[in-house]
C-alpha positions in Angstrom: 16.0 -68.3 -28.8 15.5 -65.2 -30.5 12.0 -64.8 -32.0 13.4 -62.7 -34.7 16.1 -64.3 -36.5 17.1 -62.2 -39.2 17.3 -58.2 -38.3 16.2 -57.4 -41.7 12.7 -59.0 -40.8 12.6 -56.8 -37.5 13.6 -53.2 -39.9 11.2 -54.0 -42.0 8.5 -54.8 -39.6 9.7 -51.8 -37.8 9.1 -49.7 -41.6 5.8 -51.2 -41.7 4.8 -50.0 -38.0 5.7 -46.6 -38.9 4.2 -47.0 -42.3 0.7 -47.5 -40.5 0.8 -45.0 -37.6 1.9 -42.3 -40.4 -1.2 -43.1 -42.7 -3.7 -42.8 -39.1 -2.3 -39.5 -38.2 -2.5 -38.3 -41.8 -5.3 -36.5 -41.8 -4.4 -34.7 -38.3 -1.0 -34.3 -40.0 -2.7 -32.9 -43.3 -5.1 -30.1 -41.2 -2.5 -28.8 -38.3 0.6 -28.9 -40.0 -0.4 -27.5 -43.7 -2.2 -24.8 -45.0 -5.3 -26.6 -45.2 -6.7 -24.7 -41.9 -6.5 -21.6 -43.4 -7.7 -22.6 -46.7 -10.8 -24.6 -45.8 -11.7 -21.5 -43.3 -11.9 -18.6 -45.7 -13.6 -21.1 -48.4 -16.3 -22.0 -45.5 -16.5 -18.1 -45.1 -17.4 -17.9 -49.1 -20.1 -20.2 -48.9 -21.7 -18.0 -45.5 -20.8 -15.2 -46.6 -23.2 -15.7 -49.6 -25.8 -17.7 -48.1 -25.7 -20.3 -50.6 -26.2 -22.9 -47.9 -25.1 -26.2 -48.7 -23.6 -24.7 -52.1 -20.8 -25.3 -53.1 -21.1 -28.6 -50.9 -18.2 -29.9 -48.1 -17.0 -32.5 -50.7 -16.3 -29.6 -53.5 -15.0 -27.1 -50.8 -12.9 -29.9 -48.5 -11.8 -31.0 -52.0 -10.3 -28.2 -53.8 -9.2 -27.0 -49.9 -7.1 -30.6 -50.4 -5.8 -29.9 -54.0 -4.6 -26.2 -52.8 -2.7 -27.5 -49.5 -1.2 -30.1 -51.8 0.1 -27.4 -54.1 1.4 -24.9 -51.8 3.1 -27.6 -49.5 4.7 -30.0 -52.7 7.9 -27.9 -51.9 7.7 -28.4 -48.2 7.4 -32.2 -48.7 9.6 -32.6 -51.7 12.7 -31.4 -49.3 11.3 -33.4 -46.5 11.9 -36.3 -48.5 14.6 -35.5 -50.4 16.3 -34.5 -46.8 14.8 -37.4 -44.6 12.9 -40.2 -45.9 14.6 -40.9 -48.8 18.5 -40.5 -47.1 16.9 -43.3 -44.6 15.3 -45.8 -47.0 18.8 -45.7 -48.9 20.2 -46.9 -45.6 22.2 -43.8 -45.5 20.9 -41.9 -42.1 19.5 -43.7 -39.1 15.3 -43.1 -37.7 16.5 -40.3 -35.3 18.1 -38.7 -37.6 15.4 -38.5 -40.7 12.7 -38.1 -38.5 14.7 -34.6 -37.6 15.5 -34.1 -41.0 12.0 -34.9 -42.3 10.3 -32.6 -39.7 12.6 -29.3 -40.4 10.9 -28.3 -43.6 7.6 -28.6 -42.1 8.8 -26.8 -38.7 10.4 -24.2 -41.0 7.0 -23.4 -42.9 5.0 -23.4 -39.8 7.4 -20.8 -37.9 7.2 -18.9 -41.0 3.3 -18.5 -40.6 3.4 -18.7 -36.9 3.1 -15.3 -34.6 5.2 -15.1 -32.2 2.6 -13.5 -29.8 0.7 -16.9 -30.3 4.2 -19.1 -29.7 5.1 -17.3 -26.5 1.5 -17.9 -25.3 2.2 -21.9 -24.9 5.7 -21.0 -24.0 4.7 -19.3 -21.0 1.8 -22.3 -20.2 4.5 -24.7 -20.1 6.8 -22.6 -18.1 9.7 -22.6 -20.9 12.2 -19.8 -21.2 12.1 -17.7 -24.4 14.1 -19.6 -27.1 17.0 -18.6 -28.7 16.7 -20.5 -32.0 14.2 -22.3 -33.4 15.6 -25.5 -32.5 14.8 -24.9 -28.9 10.9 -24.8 -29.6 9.5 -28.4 -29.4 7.0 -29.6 -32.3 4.6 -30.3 -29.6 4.6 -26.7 -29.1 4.9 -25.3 -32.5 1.8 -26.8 -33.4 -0.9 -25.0 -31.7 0.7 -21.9 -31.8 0.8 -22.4 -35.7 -3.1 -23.3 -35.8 -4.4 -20.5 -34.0 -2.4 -18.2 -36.3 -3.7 -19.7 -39.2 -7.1 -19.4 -37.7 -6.2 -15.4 -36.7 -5.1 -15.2 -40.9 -8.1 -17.1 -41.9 -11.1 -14.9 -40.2 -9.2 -12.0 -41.1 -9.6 -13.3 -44.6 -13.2 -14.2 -44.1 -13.9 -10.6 -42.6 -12.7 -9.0 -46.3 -14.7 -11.4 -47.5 -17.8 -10.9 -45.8 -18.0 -6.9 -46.2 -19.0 -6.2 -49.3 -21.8 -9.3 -49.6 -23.3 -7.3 -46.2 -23.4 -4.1 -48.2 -25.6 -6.1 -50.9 -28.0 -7.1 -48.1 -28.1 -3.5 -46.3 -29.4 -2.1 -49.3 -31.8 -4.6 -50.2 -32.9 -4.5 -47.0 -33.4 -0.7 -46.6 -35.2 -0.5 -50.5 -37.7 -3.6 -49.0 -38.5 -0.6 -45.8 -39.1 1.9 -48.1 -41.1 0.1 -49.8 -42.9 -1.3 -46.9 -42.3 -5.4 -47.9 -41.3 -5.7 -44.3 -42.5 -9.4 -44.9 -40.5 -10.2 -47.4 -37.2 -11.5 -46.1 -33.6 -9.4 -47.6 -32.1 -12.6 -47.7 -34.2 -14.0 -50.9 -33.9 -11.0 -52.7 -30.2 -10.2 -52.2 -29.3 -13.9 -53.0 -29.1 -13.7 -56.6 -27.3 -10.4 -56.8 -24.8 -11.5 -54.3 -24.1 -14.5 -56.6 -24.1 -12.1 -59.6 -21.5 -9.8 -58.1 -19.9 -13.0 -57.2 -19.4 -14.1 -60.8 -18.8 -11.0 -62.1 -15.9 -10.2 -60.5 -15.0 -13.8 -60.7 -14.7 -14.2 -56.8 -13.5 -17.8 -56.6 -10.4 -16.7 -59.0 -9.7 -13.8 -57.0 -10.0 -15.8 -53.4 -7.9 -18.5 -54.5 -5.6 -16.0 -55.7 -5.3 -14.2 -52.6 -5.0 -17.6 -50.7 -1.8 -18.9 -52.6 -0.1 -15.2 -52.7 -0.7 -15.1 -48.4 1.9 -18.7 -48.6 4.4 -17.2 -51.2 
């Protein structure tokens, strides 16, 4: 005797498996696959960069890095639903088939964003021939190369970011020499003005700026 009867009760139990093991890789899914990596990177570089320590703190930065990756990928996962999970709860495509369609979107944005030095490095680790199309690289793949060019983008970002805050602290370190307060240290002193210049040229509008314009 068959424990399950009806084959509705085994799809849906089926749904609710793949429900669950969605929502535990979510957050893995969220930093690897998104934009979050870069984003949360060059905010974290903000915060250094200034040496504001603990301000803004990881809830505000992870936060607004969360609110950022959900606008720049709500296209991204509007087609993936439209294309795959939706088709497959209307009973219209099997699992194979909007798992596929689900994933292209995503695989689309990350080879858009992915260098190709960084894709052929795992290419050649796994012994695979150059592809031909983009449906000959496996997700498995994809992802890595795609985080370590987000991470490339994302110190490169950090890098602008940094220069002109270490300015501010080589010349408030040379006027404390010449005026022989060797003691005191250039970081107390160049604090405020680096948060001055920070406002002034209303930094966190022209970061997040140059954030969203590096996806579109």
């Amino acid at each position: 005797m068959s424990i399950i009867e009806n084959p509705g009760d085994l799809s849906t139990a089926l749904q609710i498996l793949i429900l669950l093991t969605v929502l535990t890789l979510a957050p893995a899914i969220l930093i690897l696959m998104t934009s979050f990596t870069r984003i949360v990177v060059s905010l974290s570089f903000i915060r250094n960069a200034i040496a504001t320590n603990q301000m803004p703190p990881n809830q505000v930065l992870i936060g607004l890095a969360l609110f950022l990756t959900f606008f720049i990928m709500a296209p991204v996962f509007m087609e993936a639903y439209t294309e795959g999970i939706s088709p497959y709860l209307s009973g219209e495509i099997d699992l194979d088939t909007a798992l596929t369609s689900t994933m292209e979107p995503i695989r689309e944005f990350m080879f858009t964003h992915t260098r190709e030095k960084d894709l052929a490095i795992f290419l050649e680790i796994r012994g695979e021939p150059m592809p031909e199309t983009k449906a000959d690289v496996s997700t498995l793949t994809l992802i890595p190369a795609f985080v370590i060019s987000e991470l490339k983008t994302a110190f490169q970002i950090g890098f602008m970011i940094f220069i002109p805050f270490l300015v501010i602290d080589m010349i408030v370190a040379s006027i404390l020499m010449a005026m022989g307060m060797m003691m005191l240290p250039p970081v107390m002193i160049s604090l405020p003005f680096k948060i001055l210049l920070f406002v002034l040229v209303d930094g966190w509008n022209l970061v997040v700026r140059s954030l969203l314009a590096s996806f579109f």
